[in-house]
C-alpha positions as CSV (number, residue, x, y, z in Angstrom):
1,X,0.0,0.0,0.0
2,X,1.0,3.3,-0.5
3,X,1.2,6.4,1.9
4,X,0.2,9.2,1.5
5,X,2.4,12.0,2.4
6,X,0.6,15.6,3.7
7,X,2.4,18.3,3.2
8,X,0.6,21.3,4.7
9,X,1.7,24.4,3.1
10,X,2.8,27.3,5.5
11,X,0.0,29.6,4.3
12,X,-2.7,26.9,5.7
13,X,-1.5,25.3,8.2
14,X,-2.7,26.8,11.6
15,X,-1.7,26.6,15.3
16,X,-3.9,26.0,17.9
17,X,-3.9,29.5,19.0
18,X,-5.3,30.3,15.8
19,X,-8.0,28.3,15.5
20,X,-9.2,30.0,18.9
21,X,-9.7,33.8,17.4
22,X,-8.2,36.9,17.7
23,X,-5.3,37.5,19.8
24,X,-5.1,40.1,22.3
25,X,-3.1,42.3,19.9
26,X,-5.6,42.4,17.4
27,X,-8.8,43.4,19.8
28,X,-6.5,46.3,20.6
29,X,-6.1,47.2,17.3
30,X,-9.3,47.3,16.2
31,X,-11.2,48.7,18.9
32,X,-8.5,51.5,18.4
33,X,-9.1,51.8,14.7
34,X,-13.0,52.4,15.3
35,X,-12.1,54.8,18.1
36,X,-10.4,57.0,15.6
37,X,-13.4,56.3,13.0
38,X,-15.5,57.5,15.8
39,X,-13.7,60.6,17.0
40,X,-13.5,61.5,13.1
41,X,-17.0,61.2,12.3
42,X,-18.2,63.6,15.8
43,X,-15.2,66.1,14.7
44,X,-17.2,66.0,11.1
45,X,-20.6,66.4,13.0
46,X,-19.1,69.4,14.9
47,X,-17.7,71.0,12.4
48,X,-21.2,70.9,10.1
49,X,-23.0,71.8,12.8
50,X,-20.7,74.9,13.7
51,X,-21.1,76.1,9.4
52,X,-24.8,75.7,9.4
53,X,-24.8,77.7,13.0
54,X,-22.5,80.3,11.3
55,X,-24.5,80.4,7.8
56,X,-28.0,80.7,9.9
57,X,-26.5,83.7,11.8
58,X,-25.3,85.7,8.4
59,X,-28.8,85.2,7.3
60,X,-30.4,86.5,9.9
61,X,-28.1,89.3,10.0
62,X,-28.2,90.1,6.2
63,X,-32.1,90.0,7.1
64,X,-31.8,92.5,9.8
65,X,-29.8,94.8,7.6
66,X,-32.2,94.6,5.1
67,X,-35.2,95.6,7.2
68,X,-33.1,98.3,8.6
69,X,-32.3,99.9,5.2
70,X,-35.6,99.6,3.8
71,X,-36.6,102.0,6.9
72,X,-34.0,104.6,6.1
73,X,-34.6,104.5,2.4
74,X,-38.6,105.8,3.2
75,X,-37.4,108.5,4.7
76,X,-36.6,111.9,2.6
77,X,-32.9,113.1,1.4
78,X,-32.9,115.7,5.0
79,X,-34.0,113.1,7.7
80,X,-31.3,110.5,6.7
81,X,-29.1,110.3,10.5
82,X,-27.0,108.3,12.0
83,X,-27.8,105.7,14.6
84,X,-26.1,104.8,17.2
85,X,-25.3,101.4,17.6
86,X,-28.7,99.6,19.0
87,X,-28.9,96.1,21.1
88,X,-31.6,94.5,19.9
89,X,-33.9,93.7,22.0
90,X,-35.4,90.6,20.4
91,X,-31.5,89.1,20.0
92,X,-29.5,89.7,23.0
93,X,-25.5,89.9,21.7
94,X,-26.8,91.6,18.6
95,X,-26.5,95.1,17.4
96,X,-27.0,96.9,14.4
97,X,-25.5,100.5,13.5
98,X,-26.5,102.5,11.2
99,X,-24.0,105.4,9.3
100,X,-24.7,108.5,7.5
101,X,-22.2,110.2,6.1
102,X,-21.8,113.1,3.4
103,X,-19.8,111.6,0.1
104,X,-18.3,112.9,-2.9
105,X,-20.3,111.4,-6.1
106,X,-17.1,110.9,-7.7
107,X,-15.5,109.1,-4.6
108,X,-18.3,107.8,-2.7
109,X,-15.8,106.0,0.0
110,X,-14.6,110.0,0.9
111,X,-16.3,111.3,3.4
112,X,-17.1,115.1,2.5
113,X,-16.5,117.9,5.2
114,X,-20.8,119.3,4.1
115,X,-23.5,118.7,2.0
116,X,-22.8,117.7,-1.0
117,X,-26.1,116.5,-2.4
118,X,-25.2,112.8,-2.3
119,X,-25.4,110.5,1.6
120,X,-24.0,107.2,1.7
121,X,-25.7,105.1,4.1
122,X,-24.3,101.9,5.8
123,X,-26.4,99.5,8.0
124,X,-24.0,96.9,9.7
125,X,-25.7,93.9,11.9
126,X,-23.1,92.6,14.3
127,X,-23.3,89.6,16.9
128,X,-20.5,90.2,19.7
129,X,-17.6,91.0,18.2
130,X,-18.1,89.9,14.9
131,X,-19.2,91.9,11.9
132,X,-21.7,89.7,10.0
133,X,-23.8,91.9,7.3
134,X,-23.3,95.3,6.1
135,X,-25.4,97.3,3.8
136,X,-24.2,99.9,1.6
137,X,-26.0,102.3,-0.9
138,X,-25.9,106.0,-1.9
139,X,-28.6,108.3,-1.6
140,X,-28.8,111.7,-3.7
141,X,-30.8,114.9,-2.3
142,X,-32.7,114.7,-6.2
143,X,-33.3,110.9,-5.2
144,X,-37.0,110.7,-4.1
145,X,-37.7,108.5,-1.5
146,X,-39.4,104.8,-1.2
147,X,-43.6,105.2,-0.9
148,X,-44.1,103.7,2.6
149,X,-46.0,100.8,1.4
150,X,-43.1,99.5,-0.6
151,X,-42.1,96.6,-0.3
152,X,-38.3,95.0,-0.1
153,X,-37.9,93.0,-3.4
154,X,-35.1,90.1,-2.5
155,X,-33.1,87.8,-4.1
């Protein structure tokens, strides 16, 4: 009779150990590779939930600018005047400033020393320290003013 010779090749042949499961070594390892899966995807969460926070409060602020300059702009050339900077109420951390200022029509960023037929007019919303809208537009004494009925037309 012949015998039959095994020969186990060094890829398959396993140890006892093996055959039991995972060492320690490799528990370690993995539980450590989904910890670092894990603290990635709440660093991810964080950081969209900090944007949509910070694209919210720009909105609002843009929105509170908006209302703000569609108030001036009813008024008439002469009762165009500065604010100074309000807290508002209804947002606490919050203010909005408004700016009138004399201009040069040919250099509308120069303030003028009088009256010089054109006002530039800036309405900036702020939260704390930070800047987060600002309104800009120029406003000539021949310029007549909104109706008080209009109505802001938006994007």
């Amino acid at each position: 009779m012949r015998q039959r010779h095994h020969h186990h090749h060094p890829a398959v042949h396993r140890t006892k150990r093996d055959a039991k499961g995972f060492s320690l070594v490799e528990v370690i390892f993995a539980l450590l590779l989904v910890g670092l899966v894990y603290v990635a995807a709440i660093d991810t969460l964080g950081a969209a939930r900090a944007n949509q926070a910070r694209t919210h409060d720009h909105a609002v602020a843009f929105m509170l600018a908006q209302e703000r300059m569609s108030q001036l702009l009813i008024k008439p050339y002469g009762q165009l005047d500065k604010d100074s900077e309000t807290e508002l109420d209804d947002r606490p951390g919050w203010s909005r400033t408004v700016e009138v200022d004399h201009v040069n029509a040919d250099e509308p960023e120069t303030v003028a020393g009088s009256d010089t037929g054109v006002r530039r007019v800036r309405v900036t919303v702020s939260r704390g320290n930070a800047q987060l809208a600002e309104l800009v537009t120029l406003r000539t004494r021949g310029m007549p003013s909104l109706p008080a009925n209009a109505e802001a037309i938006g994007p």
